[in-house]
ROSE-4610 file (N, C-alpha, C; in Angstrom, 1 decimal, always signed):
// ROSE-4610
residu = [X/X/X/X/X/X/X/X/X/X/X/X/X/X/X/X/X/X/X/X/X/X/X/X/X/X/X/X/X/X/X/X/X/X/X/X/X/X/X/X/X/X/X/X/X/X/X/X/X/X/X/X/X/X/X/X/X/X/X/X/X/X/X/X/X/X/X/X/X/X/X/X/X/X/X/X/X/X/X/X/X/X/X/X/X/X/X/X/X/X/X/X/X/X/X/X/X/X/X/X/X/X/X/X/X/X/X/X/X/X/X/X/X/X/X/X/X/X/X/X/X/X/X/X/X/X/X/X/X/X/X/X/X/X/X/X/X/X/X/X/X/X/X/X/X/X/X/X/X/X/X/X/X/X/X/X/X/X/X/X/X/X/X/X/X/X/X/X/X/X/X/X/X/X/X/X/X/X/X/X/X/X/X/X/X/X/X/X/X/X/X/X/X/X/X/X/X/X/X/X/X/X/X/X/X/X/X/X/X/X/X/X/X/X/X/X/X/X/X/X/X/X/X/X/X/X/X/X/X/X/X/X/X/X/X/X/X/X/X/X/X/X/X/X/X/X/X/X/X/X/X/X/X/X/X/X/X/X/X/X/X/X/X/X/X/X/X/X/X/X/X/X/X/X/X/X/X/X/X/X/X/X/X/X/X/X/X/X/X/X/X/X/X/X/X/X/X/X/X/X/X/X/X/X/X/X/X/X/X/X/X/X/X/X/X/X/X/X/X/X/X/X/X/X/X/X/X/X/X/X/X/X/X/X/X/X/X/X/X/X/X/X/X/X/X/X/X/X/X/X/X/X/X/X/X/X/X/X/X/X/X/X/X/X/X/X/X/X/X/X/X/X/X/X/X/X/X/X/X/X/X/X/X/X/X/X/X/X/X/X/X/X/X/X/X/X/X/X/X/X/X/X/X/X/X/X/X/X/X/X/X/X/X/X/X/X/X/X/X/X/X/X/X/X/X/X/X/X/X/X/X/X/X/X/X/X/X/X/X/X/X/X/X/X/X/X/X/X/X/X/X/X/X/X/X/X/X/X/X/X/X/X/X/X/X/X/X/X/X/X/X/X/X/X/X/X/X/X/X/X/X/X/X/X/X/X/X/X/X/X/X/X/X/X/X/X/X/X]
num = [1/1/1/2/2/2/3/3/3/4/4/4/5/5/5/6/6/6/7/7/7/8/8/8/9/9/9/10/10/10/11/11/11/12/12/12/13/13/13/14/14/14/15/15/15/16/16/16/17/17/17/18/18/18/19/19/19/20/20/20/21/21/21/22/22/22/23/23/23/24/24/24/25/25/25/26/26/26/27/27/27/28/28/28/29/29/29/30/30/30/31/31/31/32/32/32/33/33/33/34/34/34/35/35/35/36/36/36/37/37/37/38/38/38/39/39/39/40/40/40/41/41/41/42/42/42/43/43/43/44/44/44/45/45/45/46/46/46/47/47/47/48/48/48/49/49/49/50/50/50/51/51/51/52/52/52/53/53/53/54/54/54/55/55/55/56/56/56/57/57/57/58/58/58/59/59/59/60/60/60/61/61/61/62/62/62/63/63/63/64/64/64/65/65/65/66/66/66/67/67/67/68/68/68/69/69/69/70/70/70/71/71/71/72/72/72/73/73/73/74/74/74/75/75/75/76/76/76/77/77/77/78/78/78/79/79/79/80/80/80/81/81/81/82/82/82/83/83/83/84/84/84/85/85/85/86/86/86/87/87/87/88/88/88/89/89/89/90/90/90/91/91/91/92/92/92/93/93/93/94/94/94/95/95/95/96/96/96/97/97/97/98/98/98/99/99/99/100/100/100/101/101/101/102/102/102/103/103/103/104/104/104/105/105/105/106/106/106/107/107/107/108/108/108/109/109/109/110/110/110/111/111/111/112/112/112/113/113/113/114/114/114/115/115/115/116/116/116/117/117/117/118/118/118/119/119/119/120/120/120/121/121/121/122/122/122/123/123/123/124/124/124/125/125/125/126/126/126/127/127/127/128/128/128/129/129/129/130/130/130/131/131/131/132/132/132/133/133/133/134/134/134/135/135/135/136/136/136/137/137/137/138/138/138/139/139/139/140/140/140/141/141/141/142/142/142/143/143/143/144/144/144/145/145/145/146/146/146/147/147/147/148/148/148/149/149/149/150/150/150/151/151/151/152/152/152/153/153/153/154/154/154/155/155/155/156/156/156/157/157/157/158/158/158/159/159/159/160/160/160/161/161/161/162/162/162/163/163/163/164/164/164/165/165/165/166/166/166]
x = [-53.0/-54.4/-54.6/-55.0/-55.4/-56.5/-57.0/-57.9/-59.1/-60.3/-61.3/-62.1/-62.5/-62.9/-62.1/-62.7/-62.1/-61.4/-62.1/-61.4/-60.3/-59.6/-58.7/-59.0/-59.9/-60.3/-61.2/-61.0/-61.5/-62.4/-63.2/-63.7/-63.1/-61.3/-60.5/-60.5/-60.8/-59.6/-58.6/-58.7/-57.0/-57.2/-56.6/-56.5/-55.5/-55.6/-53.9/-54.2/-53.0/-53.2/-52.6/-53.2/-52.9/-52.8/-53.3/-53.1/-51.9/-51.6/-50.8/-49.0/-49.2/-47.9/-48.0/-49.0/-48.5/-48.1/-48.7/-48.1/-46.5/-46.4/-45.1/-44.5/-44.7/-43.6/-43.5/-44.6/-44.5/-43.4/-43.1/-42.2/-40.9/-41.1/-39.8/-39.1/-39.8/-39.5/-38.8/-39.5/-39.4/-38.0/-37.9/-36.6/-35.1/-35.5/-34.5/-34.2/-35.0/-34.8/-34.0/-34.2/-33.8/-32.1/-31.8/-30.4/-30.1/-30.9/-30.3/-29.5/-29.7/-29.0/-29.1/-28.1/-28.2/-29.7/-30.1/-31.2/-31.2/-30.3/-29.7/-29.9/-29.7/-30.1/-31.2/-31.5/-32.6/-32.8/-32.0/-32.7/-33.5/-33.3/-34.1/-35.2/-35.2/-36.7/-37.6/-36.8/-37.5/-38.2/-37.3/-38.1/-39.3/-38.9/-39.7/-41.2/-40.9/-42.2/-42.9/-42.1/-42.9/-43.4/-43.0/-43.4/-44.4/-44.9/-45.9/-46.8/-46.8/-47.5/-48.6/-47.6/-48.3/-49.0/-48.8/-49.6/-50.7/-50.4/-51.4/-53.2/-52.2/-53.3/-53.7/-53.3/-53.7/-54.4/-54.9/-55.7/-57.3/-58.0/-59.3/-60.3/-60.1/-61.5/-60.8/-59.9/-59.6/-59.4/-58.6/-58.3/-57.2/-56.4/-55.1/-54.5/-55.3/-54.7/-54.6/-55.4/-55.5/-55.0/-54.2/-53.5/-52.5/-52.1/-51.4/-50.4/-49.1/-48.3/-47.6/-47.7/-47.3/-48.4/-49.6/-51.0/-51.1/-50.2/-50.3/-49.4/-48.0/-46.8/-47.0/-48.0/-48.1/-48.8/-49.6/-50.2/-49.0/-48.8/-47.7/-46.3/-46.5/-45.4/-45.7/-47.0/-47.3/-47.8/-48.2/-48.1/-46.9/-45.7/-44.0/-43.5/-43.9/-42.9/-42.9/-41.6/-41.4/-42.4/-43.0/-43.6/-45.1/-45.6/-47.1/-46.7/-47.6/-48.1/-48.2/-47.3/-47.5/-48.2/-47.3/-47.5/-49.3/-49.8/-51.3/-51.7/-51.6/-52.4/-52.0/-51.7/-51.3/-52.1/-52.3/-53.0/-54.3/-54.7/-56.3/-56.6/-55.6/-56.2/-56.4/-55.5/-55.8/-56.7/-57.6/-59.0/-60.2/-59.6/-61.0/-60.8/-60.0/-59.9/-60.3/-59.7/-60.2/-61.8/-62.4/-63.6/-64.2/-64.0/-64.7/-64.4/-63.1/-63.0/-64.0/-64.5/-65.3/-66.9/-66.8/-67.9/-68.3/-67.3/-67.4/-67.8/-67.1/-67.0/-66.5/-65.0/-64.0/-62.5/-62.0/-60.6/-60.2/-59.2/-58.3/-56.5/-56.7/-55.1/-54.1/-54.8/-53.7/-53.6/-54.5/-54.3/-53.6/-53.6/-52.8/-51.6/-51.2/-49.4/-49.1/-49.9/-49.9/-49.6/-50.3/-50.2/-48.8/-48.5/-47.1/-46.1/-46.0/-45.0/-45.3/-45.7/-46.3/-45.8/-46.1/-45.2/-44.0/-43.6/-41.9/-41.2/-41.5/-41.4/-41.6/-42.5/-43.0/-41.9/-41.6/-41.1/-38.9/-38.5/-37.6/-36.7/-36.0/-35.2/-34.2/-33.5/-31.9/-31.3/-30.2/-28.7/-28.2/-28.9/-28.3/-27.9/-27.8/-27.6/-28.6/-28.9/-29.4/-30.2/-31.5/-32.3/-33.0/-33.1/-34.1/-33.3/-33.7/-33.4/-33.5/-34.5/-34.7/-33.7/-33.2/-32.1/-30.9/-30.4/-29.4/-28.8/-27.5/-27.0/-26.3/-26.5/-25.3/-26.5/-26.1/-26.3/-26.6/-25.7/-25.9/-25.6/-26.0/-26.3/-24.8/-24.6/-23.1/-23.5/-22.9/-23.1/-22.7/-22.1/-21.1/-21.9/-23.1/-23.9/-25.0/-25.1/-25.5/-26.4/-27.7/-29.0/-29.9/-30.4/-31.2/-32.8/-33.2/-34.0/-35.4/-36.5/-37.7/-37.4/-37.3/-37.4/-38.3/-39.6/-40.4/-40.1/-39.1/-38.8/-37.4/-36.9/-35.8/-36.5/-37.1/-38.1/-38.9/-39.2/-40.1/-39.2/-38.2/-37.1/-36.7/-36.5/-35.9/-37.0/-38.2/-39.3/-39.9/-39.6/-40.1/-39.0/-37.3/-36.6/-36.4/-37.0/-36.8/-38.3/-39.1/-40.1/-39.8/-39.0/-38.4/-37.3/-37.1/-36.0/-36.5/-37.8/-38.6/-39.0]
y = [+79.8/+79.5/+79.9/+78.8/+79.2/+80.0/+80.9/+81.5/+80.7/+81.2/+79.6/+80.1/+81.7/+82.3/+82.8/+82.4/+82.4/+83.9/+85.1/+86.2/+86.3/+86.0/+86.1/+86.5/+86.5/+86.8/+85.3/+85.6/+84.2/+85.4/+84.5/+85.2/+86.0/+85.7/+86.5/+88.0/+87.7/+89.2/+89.5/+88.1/+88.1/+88.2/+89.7/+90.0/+89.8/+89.2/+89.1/+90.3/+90.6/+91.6/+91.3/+90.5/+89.5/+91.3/+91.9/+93.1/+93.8/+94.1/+94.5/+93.6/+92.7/+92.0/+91.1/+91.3/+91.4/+92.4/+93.3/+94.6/+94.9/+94.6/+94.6/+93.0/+92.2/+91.5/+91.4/+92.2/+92.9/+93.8/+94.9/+95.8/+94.9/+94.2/+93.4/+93.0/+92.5/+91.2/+92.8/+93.6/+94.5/+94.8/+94.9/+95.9/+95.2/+93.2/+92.7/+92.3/+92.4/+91.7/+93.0/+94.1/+95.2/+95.8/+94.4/+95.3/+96.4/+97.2/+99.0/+99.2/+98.3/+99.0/+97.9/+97.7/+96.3/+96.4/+95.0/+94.8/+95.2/+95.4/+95.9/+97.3/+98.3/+99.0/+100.0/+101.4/+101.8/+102.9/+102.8/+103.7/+102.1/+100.7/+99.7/+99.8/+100.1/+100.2/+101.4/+102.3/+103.2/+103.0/+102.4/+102.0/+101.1/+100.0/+99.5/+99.3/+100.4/+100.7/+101.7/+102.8/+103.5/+103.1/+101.5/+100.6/+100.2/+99.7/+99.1/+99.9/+101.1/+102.1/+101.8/+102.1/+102.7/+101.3/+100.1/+99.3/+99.0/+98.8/+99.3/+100.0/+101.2/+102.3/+102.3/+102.0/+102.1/+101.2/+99.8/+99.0/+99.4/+100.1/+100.3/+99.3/+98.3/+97.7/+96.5/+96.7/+95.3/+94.1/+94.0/+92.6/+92.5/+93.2/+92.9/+91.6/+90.8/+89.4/+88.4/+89.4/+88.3/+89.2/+90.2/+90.8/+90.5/+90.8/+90.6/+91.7/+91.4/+92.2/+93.3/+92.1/+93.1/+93.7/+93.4/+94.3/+95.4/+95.8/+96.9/+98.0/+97.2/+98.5/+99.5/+99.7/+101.0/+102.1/+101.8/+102.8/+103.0/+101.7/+101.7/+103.2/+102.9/+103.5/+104.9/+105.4/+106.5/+107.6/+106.5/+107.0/+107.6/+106.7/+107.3/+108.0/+108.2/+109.4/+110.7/+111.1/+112.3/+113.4/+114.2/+115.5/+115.2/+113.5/+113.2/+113.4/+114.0/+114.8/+113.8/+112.7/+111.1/+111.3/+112.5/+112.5/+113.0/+113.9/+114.3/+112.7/+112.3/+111.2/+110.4/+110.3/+108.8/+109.6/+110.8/+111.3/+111.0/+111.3/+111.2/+110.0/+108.8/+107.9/+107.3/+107.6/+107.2/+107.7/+109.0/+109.5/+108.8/+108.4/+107.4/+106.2/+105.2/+104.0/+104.5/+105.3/+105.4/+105.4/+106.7/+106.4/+105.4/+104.1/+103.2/+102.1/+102.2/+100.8/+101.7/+102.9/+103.7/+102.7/+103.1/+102.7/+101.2/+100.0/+98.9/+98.4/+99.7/+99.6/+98.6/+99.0/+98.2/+98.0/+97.9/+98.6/+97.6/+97.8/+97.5/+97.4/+95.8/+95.9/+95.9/+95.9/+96.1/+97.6/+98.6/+100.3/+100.4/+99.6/+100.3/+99.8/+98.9/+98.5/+99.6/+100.0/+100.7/+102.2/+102.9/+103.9/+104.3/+102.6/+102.6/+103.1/+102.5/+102.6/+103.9/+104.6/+106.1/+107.6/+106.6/+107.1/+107.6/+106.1/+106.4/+106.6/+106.6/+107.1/+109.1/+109.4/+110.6/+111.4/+110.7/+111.4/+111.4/+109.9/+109.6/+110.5/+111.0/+111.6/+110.8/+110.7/+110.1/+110.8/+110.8/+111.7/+110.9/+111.7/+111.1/+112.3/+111.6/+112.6/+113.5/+114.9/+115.6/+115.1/+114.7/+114.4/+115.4/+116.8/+117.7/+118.6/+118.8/+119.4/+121.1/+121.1/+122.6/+123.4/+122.4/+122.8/+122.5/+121.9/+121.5/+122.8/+122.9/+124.6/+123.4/+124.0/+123.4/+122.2/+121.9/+121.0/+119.4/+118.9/+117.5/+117.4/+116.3/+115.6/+115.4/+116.2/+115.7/+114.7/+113.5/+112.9/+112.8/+113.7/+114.0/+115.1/+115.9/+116.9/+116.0/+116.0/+115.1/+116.1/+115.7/+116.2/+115.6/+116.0/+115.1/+115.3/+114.0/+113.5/+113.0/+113.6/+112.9/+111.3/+110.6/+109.0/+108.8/+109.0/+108.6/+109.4/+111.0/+111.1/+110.5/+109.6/+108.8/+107.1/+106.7/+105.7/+106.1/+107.0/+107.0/+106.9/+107.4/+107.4/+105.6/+105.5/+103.7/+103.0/+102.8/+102.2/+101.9/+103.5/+103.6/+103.3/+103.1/+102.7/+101.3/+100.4/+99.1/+98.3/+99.4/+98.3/+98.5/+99.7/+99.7/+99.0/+98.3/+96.8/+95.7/+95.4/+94.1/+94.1]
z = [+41.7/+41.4/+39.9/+39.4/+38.1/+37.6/+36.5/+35.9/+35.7/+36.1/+36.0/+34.6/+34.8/+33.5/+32.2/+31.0/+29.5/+29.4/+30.2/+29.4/+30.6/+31.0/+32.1/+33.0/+33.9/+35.4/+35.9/+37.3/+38.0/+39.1/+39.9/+41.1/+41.9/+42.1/+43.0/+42.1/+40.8/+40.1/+39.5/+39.4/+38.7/+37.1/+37.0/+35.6/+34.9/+33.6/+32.9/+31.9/+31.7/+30.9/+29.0/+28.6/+27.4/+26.3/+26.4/+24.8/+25.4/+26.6/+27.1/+26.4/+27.4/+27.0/+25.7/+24.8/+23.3/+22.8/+22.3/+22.2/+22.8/+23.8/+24.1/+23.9/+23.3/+22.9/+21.5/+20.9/+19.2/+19.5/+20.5/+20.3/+20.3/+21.3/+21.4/+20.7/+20.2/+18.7/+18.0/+17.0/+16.2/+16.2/+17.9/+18.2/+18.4/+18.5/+18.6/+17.4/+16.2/+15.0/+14.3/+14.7/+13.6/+14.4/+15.6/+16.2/+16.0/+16.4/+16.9/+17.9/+19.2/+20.2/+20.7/+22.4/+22.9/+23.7/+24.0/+24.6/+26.2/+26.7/+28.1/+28.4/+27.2/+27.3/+27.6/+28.4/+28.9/+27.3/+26.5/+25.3/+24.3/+24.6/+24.2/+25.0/+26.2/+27.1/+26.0/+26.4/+25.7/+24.4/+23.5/+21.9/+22.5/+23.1/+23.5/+24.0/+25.2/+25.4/+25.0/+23.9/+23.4/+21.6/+21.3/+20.2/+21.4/+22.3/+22.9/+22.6/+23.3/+23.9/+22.4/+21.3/+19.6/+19.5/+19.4/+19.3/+20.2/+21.3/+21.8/+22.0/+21.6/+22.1/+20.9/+19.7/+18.1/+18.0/+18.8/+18.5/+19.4/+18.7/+18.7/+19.0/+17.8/+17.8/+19.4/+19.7/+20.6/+20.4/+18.8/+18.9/+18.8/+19.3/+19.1/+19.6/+20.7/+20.6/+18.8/+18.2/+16.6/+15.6/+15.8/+15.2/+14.7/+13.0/+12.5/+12.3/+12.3/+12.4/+11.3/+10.4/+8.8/+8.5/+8.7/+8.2/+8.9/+10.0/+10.8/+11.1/+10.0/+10.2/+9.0/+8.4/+7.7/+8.8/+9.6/+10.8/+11.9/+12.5/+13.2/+13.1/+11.3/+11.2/+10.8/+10.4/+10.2/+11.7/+12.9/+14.1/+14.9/+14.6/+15.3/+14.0/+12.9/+11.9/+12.3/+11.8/+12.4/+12.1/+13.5/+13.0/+13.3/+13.7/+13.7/+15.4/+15.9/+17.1/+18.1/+18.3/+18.9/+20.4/+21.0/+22.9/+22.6/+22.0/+21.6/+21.5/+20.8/+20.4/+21.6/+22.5/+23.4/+24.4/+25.3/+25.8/+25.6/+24.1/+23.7/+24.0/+23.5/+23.6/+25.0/+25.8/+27.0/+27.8/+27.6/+27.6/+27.2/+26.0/+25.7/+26.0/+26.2/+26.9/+28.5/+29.2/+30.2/+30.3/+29.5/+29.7/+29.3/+28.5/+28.2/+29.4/+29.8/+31.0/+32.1/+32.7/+33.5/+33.2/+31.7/+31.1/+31.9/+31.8/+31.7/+33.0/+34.1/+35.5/+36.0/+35.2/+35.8/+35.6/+36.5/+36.1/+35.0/+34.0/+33.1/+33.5/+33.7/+33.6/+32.9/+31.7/+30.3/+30.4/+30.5/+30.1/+31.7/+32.8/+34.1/+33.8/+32.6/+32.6/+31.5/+30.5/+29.3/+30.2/+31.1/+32.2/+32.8/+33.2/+34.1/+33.3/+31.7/+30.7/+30.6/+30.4/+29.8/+30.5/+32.1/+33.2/+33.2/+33.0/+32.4/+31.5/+30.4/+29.1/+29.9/+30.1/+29.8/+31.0/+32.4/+33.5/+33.3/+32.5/+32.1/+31.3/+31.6/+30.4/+30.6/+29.4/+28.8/+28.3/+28.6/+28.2/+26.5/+25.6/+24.0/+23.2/+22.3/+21.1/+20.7/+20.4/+19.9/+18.3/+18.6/+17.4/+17.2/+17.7/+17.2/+16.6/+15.1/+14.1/+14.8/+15.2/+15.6/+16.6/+17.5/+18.5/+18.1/+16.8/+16.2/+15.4/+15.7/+14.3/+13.2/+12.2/+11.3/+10.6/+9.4/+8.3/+8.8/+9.6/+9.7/+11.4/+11.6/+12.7/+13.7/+14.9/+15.3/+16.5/+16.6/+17.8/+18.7/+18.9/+20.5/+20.6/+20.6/+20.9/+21.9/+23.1/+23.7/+24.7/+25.0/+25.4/+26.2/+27.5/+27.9/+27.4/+26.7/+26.1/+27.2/+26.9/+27.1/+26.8/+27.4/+26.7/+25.6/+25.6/+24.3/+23.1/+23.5/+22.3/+21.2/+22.3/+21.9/+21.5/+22.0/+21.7/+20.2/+19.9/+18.9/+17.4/+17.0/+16.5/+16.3/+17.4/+17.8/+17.2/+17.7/+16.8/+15.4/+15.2/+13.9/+12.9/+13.1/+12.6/+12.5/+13.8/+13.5/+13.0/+12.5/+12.1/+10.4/+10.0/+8.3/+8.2/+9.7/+9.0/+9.2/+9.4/+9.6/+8.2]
């Protein structure tokens, strides 16, 4: 059955979640264009959905369906750099989106896909290389030092690396 109303819902309920799955095919794009890692991969989910999560939840005013992409990787990319407080900010934001879909009295199915990812990103750990300087001894980076990883803190790394090769 098709949508009969313009913002994506019909009388049944049927919500598309259009900021949702842009945001994530902005990550997508980002992450296939800047070949970091294969696309098969669950440390690609992770850049992935934690590039969604940032676009996403960073779009405020809600237009991210008319959003442009190069006008947006200076924030984008000041939100995943190392040392900016990202899991703080995705929490807050998902407080205030919550309470404004409360507001609207009515559920949101772009912040319940946005939720799901968040989920997994946040419950997920991956077995990688050691990116934290602080638990690292020694000068430089060894990559056989292998750690299990929060996924979004292996995502944020991934993201913020493939939007400085777009």
């Amino acid at each position: 059955m098709r949508p009969e109303g313009g913002n994506g819902t019909s009388d049944g309920g049927l919500a598309v979640p259009l900021a949702w799955l842009y945001a994530e095919y902005i990550a997508d794009e980002l992450l296939r264009t800047g070949r970091l890692i294969p696309v098969s991969t669950l440390e690609f989910r992770a850049g992935r959905d934690t590039l969604a999560l940032t676009i996403y939840l960073s779009d405020a005013a809600g237009e991210l369906s008319g959003i442009r992409v190069v006008s947006q990787l200076d924030e984008w990319l000041s939100l995943t750099a190392y040392g900016h407080p990202w899991r703080d900010w995705v929490q807050t934001r998902f407080l205030q989106l919550g309470e404004e879909a409360r507001d609207r009295g009515g559920d949101d199915a772009d912040l319940e896909l946005a939720r799901a990812a968040w989920r997994w990103l946040d419950r997920t750990e991956l077995y990688a290389t050691n990116l934290d300087p602080a638990r690292r001894e020694g000068a430089g980076l060894d990559e056989n030092v292998r750690v299990w990883t929060p996924a979004w803190q292996l995502g944020l790394p991934l993201g913020h690396l493939a939007m400085h090769l777009f």
